[in-house]
C-alpha positions in Angstrom: 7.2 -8.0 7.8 6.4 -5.3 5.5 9.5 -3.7 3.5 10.5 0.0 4.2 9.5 0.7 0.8 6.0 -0.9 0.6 5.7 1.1 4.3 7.1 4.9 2.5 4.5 4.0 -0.5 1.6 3.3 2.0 2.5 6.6 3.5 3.2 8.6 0.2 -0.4 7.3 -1.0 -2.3 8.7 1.8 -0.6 12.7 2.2 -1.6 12.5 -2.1 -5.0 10.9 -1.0 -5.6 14.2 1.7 -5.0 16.1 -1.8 -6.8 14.4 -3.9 -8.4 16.4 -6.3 -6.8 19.2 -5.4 -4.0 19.2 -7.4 -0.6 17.5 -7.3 2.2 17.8 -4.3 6.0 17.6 -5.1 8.1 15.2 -4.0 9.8 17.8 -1.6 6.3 18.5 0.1 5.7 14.3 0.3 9.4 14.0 1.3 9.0 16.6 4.2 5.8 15.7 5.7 6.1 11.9 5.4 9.7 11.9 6.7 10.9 9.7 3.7 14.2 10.4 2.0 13.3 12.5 -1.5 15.6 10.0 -3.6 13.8 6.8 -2.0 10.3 8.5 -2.6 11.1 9.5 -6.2 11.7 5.7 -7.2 8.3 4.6 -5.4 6.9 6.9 -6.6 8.4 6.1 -10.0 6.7 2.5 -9.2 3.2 3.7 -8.4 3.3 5.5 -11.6 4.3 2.3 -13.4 1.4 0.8 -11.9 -1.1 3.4 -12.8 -2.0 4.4 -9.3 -0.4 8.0 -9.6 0.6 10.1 -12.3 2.7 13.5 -12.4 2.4 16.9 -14.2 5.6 18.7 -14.9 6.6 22.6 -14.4 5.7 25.3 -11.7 3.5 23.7 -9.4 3.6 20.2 -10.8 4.3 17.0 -9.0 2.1 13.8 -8.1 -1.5 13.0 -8.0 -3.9 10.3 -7.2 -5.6 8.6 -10.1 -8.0 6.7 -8.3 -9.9 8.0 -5.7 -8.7 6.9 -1.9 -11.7 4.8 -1.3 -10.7 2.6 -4.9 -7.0 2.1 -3.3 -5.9 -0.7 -0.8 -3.6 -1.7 1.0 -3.2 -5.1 -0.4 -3.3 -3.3 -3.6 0.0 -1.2 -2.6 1.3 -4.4 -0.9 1.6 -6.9 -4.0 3.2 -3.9 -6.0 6.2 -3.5 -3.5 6.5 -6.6 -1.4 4.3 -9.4 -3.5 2.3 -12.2 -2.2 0.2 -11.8 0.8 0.0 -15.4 1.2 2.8 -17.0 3.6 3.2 -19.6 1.8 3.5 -20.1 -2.4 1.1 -22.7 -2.6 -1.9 -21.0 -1.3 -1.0 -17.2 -3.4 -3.6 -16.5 -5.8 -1.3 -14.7 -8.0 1.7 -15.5 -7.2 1.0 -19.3 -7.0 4.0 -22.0 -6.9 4.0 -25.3 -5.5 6.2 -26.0 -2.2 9.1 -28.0 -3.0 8.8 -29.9 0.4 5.5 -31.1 -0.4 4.5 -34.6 -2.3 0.8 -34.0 -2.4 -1.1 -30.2 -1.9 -4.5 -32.0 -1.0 -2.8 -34.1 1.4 -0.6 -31.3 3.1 -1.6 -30.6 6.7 -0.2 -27.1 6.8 -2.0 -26.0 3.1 -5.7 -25.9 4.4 -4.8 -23.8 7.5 -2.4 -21.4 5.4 -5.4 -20.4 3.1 -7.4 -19.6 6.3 -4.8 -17.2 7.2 -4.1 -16.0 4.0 -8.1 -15.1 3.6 -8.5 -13.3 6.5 -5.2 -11.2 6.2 -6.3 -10.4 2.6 -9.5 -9.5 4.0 -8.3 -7.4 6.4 -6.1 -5.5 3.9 -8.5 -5.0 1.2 -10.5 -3.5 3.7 -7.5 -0.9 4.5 -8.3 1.8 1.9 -6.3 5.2 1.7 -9.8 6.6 2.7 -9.5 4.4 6.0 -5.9 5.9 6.7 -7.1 9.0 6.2 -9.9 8.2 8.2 -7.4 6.9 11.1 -5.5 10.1 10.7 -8.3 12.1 11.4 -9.5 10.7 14.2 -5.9 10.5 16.0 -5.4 14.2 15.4 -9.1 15.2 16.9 -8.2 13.0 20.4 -4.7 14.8 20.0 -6.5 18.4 20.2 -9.3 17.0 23.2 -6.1 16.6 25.3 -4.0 19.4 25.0 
């Protein structure tokens, strides 16, 4: 399951993706409109910095921006920062590799082959989920929103 954290970040991302290249957005406007607790959002944010995914300008009217654009930033990108491997299991991760204790022999193990399908098709699937997609899906959502009121 995904942490809070990784969840906050993944929703931080996307309200500075609506502004990107518009300028930055404090923490209090991220805060606010993402329902995330300021302190919490000021250490991922902290974080996303740190892995050169945001930046900040300080002063009147600074705050947090985008450094890549939303289409460059995915969700499996956002996920290994805050929660690590995708894979399930340590001996199928591509970067977080490890061999499993339990297991004698990787080319033998029955589980190994099957865990790598999963692991490519869920890595797949998040590569895939851009900020621009987000974006894309919050778009959408508030267009059938308006059709039914």
């Amino acid at each position: 399951m995904m942490s809070k954290k990784c969840k906050y970040a993944i929703k931080a991302m996307v309200r500075l993706a609506a502004n990107y290249q518009k300028g930055s957005l404090s923490t209090a406007i991220i805060a606010a409109d993402e329902n995330i607790p300021k302190k919490f959002l000021e250490q991922i944010l902290l974080e996303l910095k740190q892995a050169k995914l945001v930046n900040s300008k300080q002063g009147i009217g600074g705050g947090y921006y985008l450094l890549k654009s939303p289409n460059e930033v995915s969700m499996a990108e956002l996920y290994r920062i805050f929660d690590g491997p995708i894979a399930l299991v340590p001996c199928v991760s591509l970067y977080y590799y490890e061999p499993c204790d339990d297991c004698p022999d990787e080319a033998a193990c029955y589980l190994r082959k099957e865990m790598i399908k999963v692991r490519d098709k869920t890595r797949t699937a998040m590569m895939k989920a851009t900020l621009q997609s987000f974006l894309d899906n919050q778009k959408s959502i508030k267009q059938q929103t308006k059709r039914t009121l």
